[in-house]
N, C-alpha and C positions, 0 to 999 in steps of 0.2 A: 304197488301200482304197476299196472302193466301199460304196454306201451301208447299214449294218449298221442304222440307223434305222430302216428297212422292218421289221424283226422285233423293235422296242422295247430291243436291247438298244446300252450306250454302245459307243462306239470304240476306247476305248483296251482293254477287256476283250475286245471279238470281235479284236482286235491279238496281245492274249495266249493266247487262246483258239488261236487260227490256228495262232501260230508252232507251240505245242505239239502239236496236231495236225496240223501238219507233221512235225513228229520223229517223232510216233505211225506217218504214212507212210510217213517211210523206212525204219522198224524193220519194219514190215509187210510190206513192198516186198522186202525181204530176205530175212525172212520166208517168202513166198510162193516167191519164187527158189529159197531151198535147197530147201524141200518139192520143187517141179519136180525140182530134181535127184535127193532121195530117190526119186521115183516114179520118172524113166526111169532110173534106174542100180542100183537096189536088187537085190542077189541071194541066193541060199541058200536055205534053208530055208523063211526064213519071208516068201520073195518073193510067194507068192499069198493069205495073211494085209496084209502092211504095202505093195503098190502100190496094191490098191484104197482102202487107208484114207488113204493118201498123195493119192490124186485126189482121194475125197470134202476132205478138208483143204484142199488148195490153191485147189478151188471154190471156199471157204467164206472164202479166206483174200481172193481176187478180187472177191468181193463186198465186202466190208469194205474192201479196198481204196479201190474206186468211193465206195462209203458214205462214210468219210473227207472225200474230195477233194470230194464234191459239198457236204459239210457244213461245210467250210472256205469254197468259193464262198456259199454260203447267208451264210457271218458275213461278207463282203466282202471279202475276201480270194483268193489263188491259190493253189492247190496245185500243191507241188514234183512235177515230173515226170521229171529227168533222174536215171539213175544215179548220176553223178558228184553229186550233191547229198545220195541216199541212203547214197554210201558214207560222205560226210563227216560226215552226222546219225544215222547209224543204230547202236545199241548192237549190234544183232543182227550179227554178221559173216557172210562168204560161209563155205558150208562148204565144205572139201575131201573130207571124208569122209563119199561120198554112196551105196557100195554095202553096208554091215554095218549091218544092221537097228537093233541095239540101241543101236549108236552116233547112227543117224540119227534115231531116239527120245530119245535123253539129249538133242542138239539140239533138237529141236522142243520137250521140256520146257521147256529153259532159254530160247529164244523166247519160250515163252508166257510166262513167269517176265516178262521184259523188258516184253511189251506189254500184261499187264496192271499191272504195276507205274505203267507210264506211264497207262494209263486209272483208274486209281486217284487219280493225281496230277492227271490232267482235271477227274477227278469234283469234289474238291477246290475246285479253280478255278473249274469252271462252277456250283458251290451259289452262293458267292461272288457270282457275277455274272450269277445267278438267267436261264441260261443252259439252261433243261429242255431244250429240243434236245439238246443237245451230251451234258449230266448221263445221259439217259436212255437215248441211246445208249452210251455207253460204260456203263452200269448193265447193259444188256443185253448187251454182248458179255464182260462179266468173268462173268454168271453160266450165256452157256454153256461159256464155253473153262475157268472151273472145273472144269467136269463131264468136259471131256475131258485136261483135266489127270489128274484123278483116273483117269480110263482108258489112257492112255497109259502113268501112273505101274502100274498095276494090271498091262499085256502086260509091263514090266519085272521086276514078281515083287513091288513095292512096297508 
């Protein structure tokens, strides 16, 4: 661990903090991969409805990505970078079924389900460990992936 002092907060909580946003990465990281697939493999109907909405997501999902891993380096710590590390941490699994739209939305729901439950359980811990970096970030990403919760759920008929 390198020096977490630099931003006032203790070590053994930027330790906690880390690991968990670690996990938040892998799930993300996965995340991000199936969406890929949804966009180049998606067919049917509602193929020029859900690619574009697929890119805009996966951008959004590679940002957040970045944001993560720099925000792990910020508390002194490293962020996981290999596959093999994601598939062992990650609740979110690879999908197979990447060309039926509606299916490839029931997934991304349940995604989101997972990485906001875990920035929820962040939130949590960084109040705790008076942590507003970490707190506010994840505050910000649960209150827009709600809204596209709600819209995803909504192209489902929800």
């Amino acid at each position: 661990m390198n020096n977490p002092n630099i931003i006032g907060l203790k070590e053994s909580d930027c330790q906690e903090i880390s690991e968990k946003l670690n996990i938040l990465l892998a799930n993300y990281s996965l995340f991000y991969q199936n969406t890929r697939g949804a966009h180049w493999n998606i067919k049917g109907d509602d193929f020029f409805t859900l690619h574009p909405k697929f890119e805009e997501l996966y951008n959004n999902l590679v940002l957040k990505i970045d944001e993560i891993a720099e925000r792990i380096l910020t508390l002194g710590s490293t962020p996981n970078h290999n596959y093999s590390d994601y598939l062992q941490f990650s609740t979110v699994k690879e999908s197979k079924e990447v060309a039926e739209g509606k299916v490839c939305v029931q997934n991304i729901l349940a995604s989101f389900k997972t990485v906001i439950d875990l920035q929820r359980d962040l939130l949590d811990i960084t109040e705790k460990a008076g942590d507003e970096g970490t707190n506010s970030q994840m505050s910000d990403y649960i209150t827009e992936q709600e809204k596209e919760v709600w819209m995803y759920n909504s192209y489902l008929g929800k």
